[in-house]
N, C-alpha and C positions, 0 to 999 in steps of 0.2 A: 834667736834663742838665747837663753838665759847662759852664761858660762860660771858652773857653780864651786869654779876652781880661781875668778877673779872676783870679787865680791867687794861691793863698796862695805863697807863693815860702821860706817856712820847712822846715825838714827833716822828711821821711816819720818819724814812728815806729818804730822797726825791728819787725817781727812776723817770727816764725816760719812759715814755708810749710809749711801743716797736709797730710798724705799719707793716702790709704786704699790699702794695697794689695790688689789680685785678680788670685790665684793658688788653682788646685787641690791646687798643692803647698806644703806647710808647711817643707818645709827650702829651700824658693828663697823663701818670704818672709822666712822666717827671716833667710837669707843677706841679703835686700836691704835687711829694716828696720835688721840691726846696720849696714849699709853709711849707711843715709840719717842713722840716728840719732847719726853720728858727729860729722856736719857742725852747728855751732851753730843754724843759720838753718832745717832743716827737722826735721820732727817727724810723726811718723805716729802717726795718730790712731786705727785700727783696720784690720784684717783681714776679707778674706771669701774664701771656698772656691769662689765657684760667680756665676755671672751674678745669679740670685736672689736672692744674699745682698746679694752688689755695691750693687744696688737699693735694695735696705733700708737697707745700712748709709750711704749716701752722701744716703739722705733725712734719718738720723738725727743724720751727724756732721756734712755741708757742708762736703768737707773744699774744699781752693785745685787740688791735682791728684790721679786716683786713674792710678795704673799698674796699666793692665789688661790683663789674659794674653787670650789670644785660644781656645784648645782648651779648655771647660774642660765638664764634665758637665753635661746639662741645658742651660741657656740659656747659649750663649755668648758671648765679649766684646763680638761684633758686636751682639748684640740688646740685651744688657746698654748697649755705649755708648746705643744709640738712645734706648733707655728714661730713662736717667739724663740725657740732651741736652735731651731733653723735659721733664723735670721741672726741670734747675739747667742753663740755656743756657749759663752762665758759669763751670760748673767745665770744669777743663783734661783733658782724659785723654789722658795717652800711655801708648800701646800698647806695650807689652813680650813679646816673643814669639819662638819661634825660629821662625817661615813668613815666610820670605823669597819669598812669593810674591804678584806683581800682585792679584790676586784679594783679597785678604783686606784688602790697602793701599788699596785704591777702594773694599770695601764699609766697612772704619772710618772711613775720611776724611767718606766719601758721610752716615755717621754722626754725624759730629759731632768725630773725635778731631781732636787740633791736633799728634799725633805719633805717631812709629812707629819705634822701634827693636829691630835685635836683641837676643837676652841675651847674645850675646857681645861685646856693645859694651863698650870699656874702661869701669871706675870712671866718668873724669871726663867721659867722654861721658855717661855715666846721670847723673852731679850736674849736668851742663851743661844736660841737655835736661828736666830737673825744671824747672832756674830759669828756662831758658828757657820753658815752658810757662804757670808760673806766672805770668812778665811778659806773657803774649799772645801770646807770641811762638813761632813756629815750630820745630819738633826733627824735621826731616826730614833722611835723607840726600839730599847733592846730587842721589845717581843715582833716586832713591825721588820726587824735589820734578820732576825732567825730566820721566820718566813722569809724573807724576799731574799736570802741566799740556798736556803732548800727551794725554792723555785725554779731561779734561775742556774744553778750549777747541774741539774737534772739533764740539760742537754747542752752540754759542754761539747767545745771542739776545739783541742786540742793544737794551739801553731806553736810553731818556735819565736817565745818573746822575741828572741836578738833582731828578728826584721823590727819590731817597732820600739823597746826601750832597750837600753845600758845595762848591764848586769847590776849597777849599784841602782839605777832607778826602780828596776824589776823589786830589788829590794827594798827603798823603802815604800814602793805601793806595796808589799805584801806586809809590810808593821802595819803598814797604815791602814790595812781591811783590816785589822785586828778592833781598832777604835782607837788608838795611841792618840795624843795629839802630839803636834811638832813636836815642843819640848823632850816628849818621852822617847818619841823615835831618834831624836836629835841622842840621848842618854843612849840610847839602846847601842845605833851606829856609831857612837862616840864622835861625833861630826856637830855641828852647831845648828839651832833653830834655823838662821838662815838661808843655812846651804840646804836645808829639808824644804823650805818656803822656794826656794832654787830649784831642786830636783822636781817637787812636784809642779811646779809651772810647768818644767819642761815635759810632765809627764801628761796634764790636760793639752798641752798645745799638741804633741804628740798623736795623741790618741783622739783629738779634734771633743774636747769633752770640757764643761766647766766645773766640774765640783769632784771632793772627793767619792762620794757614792755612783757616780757615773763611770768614774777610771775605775772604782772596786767591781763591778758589773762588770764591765768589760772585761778585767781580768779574770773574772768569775769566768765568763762566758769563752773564752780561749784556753781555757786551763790552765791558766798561770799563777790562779789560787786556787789553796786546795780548803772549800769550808767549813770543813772539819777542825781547822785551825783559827777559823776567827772567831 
C-alpha cells in the first residue's frame, strides 16, 4: 500500500491511456478509435464484437479503460462488465450506449462500471470522460449520479468506517462523492493533489474497487455518506 506521508514528489512519467473498445458494430468503433486515436495521450489497444470477446480480449491486453456498448449478441455489456470486474477490479469501464434508461444504469454501475454515457455525447465529453475514468474518477451525468444515489442509499447499512478506511481517507472519499476533483479536494484538505492520488489508491485497494463511483457506492451503501450532501 501506498504510504501517503512518503512520497516521491518528482514528475509522473507521461504514459499513454491504453483503450479496448466493445461494440457489435464496426463502423461506430471504427468512428470512435479514429476519434480516440487523435488525442496524443490515448491509444487503443484492440477491439471486440461481442461480451465474450470483451472477456478475452481485456484478460489479454489489460487495457487502463474499455468503452463498453451495452446491447450486443450473446452476452451483454452487463454480464461482460461483471465478468471482466472480477477478473481486473482496477480497470475503468465506461459504458457507451444509446439506453437512456434506469434499469441498465443500476445494473452496470451494481457491476462494476465507473461510467455511463450516451453516444450522442459531444467529442469532448467522450475525451473528458475517458480521462476521467482513467484517473478513478467519475463520468456520470449530474441527472444519471442524482438517481443512482437516491437508489442506492434507500437501503443503507450502517458499519463503522474504522474496520476499513483511516479517518483522513473516510474524508477524502466523502469530498470526493461530492464531485471535487483532486485538485479541489487537495484545496479543500489543504494537503497536495498527490497525497489525494495517494489516499485514494489506497481507498480502491481497500475497498477491492477501481474507480471513484464504485468506492462513492460503497460508501453510499455502509452509511458512511450521507447523499444529502453530494
Amino acid at each position: 500500500m501506498l504510504d501517503a506521508d512518503t512520497l516521491d514528489t518528482g514528475p509522473d512519467s507521461p504514459r499513454a491511456i491504453t483503450l479496448l473498445l466493445v461494440d457489435d458494430h464496426p463502423v461506430v468503433r471504427k468512428g470512435t478509435r479514429e476519434l480516440l486515436e487523435g488525442e496524443a495521450d490515448l491509444h487503443v489497444v484492440g477491439e471486440a464484437g461481442s461480451g465474450e470477446e470483451a472477456i478475452l480480449r481485456a484478460r489479454e491486453l489489460g487495457p487502463d479503460v474499455i468503452l463498453m456498448d451495452v446491447s450486443m449478441p450473446g452476452m451483454n455489456g452487463i454480464e461482460a462488465t461483471r465478468a471482466i470486474k472480477a477478473e481486473q477490479p482496477g480497470v475503468g469501464v465506461l459504458v457507451l450506449t444509446s439506453y437512456d434508461d434506469d434499469a441498465y444504469v443500476f445494473a452496470l454501475l451494481e457491476a462494476g462500471a465507473a461510467g455511463y454515457l450516451l453516444k450522442n455525447a459531444s467529442e469532448d465529453d467522450l475525451l473528458g470522460a475517458v480521462r476521467a475514468v482513467a484517473a478513478g474518477e467519475s463520468a456520470l451525468h449530474p441527472s444519471v449520479a442524482r438517481k443512482v444515489l437516491e437508489r442506492f442509499s434507500a437501503n443503507t447499512t450502517p458499519t463503522p468506517p474504522e474496520d476499513d478506511l483511516s479517518p483522513r481517507e473516510l474524508e477524502v472519499l466523502r469530498v470526493a462523492a461530492t464531485g471535487r476533483t483532486n485538485k479541489e479536494i487537495a484545496r479543500d484538505l489543504d494537503i497536495s493533489p498527490r497525497t489525494v492520488q495517494v489516499h485514494l489508491a489506497n481507498i480502491f485497494s481497500k475497498l477491492g474497487v477501481g474507480s471513484r463511483t464504485e468506492a462513492v457506492l460503497f460508501g453510499i451503501k455502509r452509511g458512511w455518506i450521507d447523499p444529502k450532501m453530494v
